[in-house]
C-alpha positions as CSV (number, residue, x, y, z in Angstrom):
1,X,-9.5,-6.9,17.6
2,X,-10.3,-4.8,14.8
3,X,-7.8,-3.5,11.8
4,X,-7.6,-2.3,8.6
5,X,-5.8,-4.7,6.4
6,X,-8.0,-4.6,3.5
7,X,-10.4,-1.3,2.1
8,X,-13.2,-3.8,2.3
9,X,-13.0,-4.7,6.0
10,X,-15.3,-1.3,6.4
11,X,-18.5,-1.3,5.2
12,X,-19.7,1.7,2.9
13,X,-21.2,3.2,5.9
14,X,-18.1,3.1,7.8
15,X,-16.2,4.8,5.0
16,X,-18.9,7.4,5.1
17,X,-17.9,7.8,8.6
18,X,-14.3,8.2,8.4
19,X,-14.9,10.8,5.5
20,X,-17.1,12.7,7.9
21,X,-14.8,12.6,10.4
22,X,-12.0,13.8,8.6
23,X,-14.2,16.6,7.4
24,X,-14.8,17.7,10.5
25,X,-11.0,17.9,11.0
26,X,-10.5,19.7,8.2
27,X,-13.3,22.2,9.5
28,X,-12.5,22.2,13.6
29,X,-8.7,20.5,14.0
30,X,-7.9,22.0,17.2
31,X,-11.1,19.9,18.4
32,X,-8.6,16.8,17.7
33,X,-5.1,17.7,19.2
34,X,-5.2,15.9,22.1
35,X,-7.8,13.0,21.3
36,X,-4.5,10.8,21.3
37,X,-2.7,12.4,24.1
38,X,-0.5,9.4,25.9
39,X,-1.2,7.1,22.8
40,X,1.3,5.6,20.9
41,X,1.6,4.6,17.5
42,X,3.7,2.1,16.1
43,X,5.4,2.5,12.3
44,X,6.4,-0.9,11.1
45,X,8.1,-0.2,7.4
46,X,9.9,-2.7,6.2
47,X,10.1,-1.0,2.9
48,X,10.9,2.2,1.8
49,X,8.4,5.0,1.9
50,X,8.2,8.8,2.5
51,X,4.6,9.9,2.0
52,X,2.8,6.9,3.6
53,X,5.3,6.6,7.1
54,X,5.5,9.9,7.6
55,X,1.3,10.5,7.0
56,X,1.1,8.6,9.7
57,X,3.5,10.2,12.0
58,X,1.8,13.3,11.3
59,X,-1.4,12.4,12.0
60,X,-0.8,10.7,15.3
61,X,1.3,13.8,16.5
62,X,-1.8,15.6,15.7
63,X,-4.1,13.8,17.1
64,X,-1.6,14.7,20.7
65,X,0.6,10.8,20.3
66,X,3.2,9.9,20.3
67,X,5.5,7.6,17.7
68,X,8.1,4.7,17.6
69,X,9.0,2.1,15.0
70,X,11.7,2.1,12.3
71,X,11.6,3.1,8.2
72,X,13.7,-0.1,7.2
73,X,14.2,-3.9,8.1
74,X,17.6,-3.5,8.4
75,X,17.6,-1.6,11.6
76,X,14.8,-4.1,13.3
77,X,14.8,-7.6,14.8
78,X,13.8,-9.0,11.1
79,X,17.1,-8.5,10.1
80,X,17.9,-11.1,12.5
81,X,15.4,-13.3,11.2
82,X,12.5,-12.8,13.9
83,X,9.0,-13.4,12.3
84,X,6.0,-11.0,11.6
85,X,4.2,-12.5,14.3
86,X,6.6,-12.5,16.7
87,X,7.3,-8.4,15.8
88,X,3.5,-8.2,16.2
89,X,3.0,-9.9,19.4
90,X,6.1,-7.4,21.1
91,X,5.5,-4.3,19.8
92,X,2.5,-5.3,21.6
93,X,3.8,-4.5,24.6
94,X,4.8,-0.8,23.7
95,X,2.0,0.4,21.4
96,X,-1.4,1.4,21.1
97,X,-1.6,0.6,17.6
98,X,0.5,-0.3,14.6
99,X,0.9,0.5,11.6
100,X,2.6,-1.5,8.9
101,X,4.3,-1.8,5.6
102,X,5.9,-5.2,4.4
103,X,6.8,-6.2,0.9
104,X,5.5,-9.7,1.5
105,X,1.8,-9.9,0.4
106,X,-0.2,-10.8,3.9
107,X,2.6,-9.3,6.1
108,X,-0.2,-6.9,7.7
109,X,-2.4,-9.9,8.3
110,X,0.0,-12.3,9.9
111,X,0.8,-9.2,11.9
112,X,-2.7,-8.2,13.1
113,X,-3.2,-12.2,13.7
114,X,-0.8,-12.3,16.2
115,X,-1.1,-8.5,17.7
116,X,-3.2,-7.9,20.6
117,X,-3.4,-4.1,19.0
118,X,-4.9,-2.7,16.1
119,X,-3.3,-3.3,13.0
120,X,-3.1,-0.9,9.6
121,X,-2.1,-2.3,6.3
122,X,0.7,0.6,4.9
123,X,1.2,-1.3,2.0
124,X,1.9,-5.2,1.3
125,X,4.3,-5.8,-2.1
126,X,1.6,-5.0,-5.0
127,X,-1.6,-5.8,-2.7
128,X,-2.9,-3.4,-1.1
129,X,-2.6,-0.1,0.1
130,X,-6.1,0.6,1.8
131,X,-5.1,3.8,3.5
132,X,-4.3,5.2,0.1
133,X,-7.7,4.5,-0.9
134,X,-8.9,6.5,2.0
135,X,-7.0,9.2,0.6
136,X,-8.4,8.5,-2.5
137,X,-12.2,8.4,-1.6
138,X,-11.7,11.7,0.3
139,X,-10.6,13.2,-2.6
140,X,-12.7,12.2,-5.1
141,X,-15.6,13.1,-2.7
142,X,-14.4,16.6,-1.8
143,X,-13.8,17.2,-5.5
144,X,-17.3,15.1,-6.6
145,X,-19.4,15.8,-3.8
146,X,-20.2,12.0,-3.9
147,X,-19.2,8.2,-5.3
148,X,-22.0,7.8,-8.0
149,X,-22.2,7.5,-11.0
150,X,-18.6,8.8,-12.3
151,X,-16.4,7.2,-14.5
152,X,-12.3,6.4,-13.6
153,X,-10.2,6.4,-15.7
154,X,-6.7,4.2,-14.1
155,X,-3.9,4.7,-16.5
156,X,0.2,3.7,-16.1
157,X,0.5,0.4,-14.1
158,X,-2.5,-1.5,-13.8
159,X,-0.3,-5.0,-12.6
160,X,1.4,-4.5,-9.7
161,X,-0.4,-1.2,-8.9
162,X,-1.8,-1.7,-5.3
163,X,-3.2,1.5,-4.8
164,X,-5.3,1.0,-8.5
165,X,-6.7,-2.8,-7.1
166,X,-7.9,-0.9,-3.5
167,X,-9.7,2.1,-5.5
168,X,-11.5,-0.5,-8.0
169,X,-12.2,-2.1,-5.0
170,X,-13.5,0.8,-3.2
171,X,-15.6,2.4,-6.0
172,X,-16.8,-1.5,-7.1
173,X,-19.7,-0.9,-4.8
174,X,-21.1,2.6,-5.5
175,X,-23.8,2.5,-8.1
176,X,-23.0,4.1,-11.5
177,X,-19.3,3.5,-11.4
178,X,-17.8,2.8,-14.5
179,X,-14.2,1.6,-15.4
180,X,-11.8,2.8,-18.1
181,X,-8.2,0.9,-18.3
182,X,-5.5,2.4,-19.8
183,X,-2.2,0.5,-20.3
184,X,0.5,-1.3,-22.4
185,X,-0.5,-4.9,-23.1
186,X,2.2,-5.9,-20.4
187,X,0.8,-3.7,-17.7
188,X,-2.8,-4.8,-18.2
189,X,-4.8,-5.1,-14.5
190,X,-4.6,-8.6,-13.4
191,X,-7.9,-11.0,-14.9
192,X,-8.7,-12.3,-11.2
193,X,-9.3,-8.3,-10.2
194,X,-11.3,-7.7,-13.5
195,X,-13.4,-10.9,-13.1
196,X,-13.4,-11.0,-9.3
197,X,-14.6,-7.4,-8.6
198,X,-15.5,-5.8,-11.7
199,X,-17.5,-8.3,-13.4
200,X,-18.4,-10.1,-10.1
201,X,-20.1,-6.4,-9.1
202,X,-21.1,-5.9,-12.7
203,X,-19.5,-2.6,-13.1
204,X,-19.0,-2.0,-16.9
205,X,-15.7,-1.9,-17.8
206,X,-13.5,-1.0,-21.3
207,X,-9.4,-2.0,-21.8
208,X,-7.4,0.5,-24.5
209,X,-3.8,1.3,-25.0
210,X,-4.5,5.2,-26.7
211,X,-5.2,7.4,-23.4
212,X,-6.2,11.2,-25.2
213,X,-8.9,9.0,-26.9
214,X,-10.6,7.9,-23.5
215,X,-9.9,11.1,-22.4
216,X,-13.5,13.0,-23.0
217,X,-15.0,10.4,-21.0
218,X,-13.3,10.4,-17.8
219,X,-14.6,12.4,-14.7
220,X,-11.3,11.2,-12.6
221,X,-7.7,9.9,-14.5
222,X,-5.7,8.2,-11.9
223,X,-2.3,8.2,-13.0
224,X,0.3,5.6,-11.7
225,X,4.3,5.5,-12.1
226,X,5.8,2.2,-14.0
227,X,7.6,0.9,-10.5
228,X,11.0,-0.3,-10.9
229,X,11.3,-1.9,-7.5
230,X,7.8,-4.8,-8.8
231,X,9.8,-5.9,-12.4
232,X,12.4,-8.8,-12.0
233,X,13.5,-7.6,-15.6
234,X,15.4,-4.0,-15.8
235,X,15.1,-4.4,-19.6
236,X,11.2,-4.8,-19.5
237,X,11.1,-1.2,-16.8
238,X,13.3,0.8,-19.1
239,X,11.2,-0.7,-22.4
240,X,7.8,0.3,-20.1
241,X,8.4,3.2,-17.8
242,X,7.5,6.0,-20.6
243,X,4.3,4.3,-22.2
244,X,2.2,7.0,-20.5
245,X,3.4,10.8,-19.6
246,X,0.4,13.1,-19.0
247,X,0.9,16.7,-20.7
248,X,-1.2,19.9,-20.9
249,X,-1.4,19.5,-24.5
250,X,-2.6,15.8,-23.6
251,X,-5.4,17.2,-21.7
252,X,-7.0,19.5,-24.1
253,X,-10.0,17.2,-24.5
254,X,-10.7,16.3,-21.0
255,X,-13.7,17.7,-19.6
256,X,-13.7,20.6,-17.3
257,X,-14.1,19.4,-14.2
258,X,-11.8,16.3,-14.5
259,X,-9.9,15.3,-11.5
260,X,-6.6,14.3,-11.9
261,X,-5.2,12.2,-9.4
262,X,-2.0,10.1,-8.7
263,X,-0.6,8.1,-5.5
264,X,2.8,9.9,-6.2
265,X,5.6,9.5,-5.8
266,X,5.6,11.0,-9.4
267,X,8.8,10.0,-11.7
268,X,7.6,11.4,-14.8
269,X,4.4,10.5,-16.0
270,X,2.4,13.6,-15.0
271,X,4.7,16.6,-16.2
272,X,5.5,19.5,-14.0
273,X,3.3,22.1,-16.4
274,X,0.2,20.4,-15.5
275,X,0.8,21.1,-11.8
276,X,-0.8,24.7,-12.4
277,X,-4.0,23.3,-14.0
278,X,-6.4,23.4,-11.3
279,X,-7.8,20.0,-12.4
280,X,-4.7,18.5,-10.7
281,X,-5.0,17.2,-7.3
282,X,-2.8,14.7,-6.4
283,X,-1.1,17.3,-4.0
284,X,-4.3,17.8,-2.6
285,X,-4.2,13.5,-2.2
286,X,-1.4,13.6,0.2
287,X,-2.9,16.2,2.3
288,X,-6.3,14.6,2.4
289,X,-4.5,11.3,3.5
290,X,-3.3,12.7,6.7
291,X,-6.7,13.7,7.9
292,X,-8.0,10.1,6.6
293,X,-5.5,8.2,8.7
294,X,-6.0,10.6,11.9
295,X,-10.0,9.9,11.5
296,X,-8.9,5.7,10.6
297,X,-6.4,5.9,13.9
298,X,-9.2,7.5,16.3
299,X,-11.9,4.3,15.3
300,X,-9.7,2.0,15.3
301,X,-8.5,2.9,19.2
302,X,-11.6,3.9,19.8
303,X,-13.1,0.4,19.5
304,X,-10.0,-1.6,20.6
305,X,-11.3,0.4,24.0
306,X,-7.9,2.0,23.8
307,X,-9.6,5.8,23.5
């Protein structure tokens, strides 16, 4: 059975396939309303989330489905202590396909283990977050035209930010990528992602602290929030969360055609005045996910022979 759990279960020509899909529902959507019709999709979130749960709802209504699941482990059967697998094996049994978010890293995978459905990884504790990426990648190629030869530029959280270790991931294998990281010494990305991926794949890479100065350089800046809910320690968030806000006046030596880009939800790292620049696109982000997960949901069922 075939899932998502990780970016790199799909091979750049599958990418390439899902971002030409949800392309062409972009272009032709009313070619895709009732491609799910009598489908259901499953929303597993055992976490809080607003953008990534209801992505998915949207997409799948859409798409012509239908949804059921629940936004918080309280109200399910893990509140009564009933395993991932065993949530897996009966939703089952009233789903075409799930999708999942679980603060436990490998959640998703006990879960698609055990389910005789297709699973998506939403999100597992400070992981990975693989349909993010696909909202990523859309972006960045709608705004670039292409993956090659750009530099990123991933500034704010580099630690526990999910969504930063499934882009590096991502981009890791187009040619020409290069790698800026912009954090606080505390916040730095984790060594096994720098020497597993980025030197593993040889993709050149630079560590600063002073973001205007990496500025010029950048073709994409991919902000991320400090997240409270990942520090055991509220003294080290509140001594953190403001290392990096993004202004205009911040932005006066990026290039032109910079792409500025953020998983949101925002707190206050980007400020509201740079909403109007027309370099800003991490509204665009959330919109672009939707059409990634409708194009994700339709392979997925597709080769589970559920379609």
């Amino acid at each position: 059975m075939r899932s998502m759990i990780d970016v790199l279960d799909f091979s750049v020509e599958e990418l390439q396939e899902l971002i030409d899909t949800a392309n062409d529902i972009i272009e032709h959507p009313a070619a895709y309303s009732e491609r799910c019709h009598g489908k259901k999709l499953a929303t597993l979130f055992f976490e809080p989330s607003t953008r990534t749960r209801l992505s998915f709802e949207a997409a799948m209504y859409e798409l012509g489905g239908n949804v059921i699941g629940f936004s918080e482990a309280a109200s399910s059967s893990a509140a009564k202590g009933e395993s991932v697998a065993d949530t897996a094996k009966v939703i089952s049994c009233y789903a075409d396909i799930i999708a999942m978010r679980h603060p436990k890293e490998g959640a998703p995978l006990v879960a698609a283990m055990n389910a005789s459905i297709p699973v998506i990884n939403a999100g597992d504790g400070g992981h990975n977050h693989p349909t993010q990426t696909l909202a990523d990648l859309l972006t960045i190629y709608r705004e670039k035209g292409g993956f090659e030869n750009l530099t990123l530029g991933f500034c704010g959280d580099l630690k526990f930010g999910r969504t930063v270790h499934s882009l590096i991931n991502a981009m890791s294998r187009y040619p020409g990528t290069k790698v800026v990281l912009i954090s606080p010494e505390e916040l730095k990305l984790p060594s096994y992602v720098k020497k597993d991926v980025l030197a593993a794949k040889g993709v050149p890479y630079v560590q600063t602290t002073d973001l205007e100065g990496a500025m010029p350089e950048l073709d994409i800046l991919y902000m991320t929030r400090v997240q409270r809910e990942r520090f055991f320690n509220e003294e080290d968030y509140l001594r953190l969360k403001d290392s990096y806000i993004l202004t205009p006046e911040k932005l006066k030596n990026a290039r032109k055609d910079l792409s500025i880009m953020h998983p949101l939800p925002r707190v206050n790292e980007i400020s509201v005045a740079v909403d109007d620049d027309p370099r800003a696109c991490y509204f665009k982000q959330v919109l672009y996910g939707k059409y990634m997960r409708m194009a994700l949901i339709l392979k997925l069922l597709k080769e589970a022979g559920r379609l």
